[in-house]
C-alpha positions in Angstrom: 116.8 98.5 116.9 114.3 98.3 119.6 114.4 100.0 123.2 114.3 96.3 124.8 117.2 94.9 122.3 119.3 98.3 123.1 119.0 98.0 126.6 119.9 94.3 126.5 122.4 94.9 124.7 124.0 97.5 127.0 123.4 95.6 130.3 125.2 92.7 128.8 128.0 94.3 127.2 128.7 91.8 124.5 127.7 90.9 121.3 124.6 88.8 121.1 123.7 85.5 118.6 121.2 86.0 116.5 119.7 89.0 116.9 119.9 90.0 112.4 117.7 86.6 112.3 114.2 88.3 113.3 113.1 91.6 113.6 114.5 93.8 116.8 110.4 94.4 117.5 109.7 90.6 118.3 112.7 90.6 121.2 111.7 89.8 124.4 114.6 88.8 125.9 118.2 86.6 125.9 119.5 83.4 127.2 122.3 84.0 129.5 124.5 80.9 129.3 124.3 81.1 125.4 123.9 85.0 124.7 121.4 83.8 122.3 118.4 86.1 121.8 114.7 85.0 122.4 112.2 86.2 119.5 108.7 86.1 120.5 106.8 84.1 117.3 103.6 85.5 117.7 105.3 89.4 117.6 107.4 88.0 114.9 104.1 87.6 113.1 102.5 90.5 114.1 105.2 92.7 112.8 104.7 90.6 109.4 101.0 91.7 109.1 101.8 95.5 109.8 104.9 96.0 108.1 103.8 93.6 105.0 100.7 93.2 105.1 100.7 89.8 105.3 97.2 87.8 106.8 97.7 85.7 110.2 98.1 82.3 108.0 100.5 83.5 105.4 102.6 85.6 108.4 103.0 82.2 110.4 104.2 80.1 107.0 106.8 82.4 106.8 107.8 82.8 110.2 108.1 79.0 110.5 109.6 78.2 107.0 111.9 81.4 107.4 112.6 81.9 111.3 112.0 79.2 113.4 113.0 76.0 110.9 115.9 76.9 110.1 119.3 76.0 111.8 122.9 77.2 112.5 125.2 77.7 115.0 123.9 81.5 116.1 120.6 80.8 115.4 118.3 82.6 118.1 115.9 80.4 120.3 112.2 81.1 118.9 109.3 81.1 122.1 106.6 79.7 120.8 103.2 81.9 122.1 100.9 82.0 119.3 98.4 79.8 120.3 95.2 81.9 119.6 
């Protein structure tokens, strides 16, 4: 788990949606009316590339087919920043 998740996690004192849905290194933050977590996609598929080695095109596929497409009730909310 990441500093930044733990330390939300601990302010808020609750269990939070959707955090197992991404990895705890592309948090950046939570919704407060929904406890929902915010996943940063570009860090998302950064991480991809380091952990997996993974190239920028075939990180973002997976994030997208895997992460931010799909849909259910705890799903996290997905900031899309990987414009570059």
């Amino acid at each position: 788990m990441s500093e930044l998740l733990q330390a939300i996690k601990d302010s808020l004192g609750e269990d939070l949606k959707g955090e197992k849905y991404g990895d705890a290194e592309a948090v950046i933050g939570v919704d407060h009316h929904t406890s929902k977590v915010i996943f940063s996609v570009a860090k998302q598929i950064q991480f991809l590339m380091d952990r997996d080695g993974m190239d920028h095109d075939e990180a973002k596929e997976y994030v997208y087919h895997n992460y931010v497409g799909a849909r259910g009730k705890d799903e996290p909310i997905w900031l899309e920043d990987d414009f570059l």
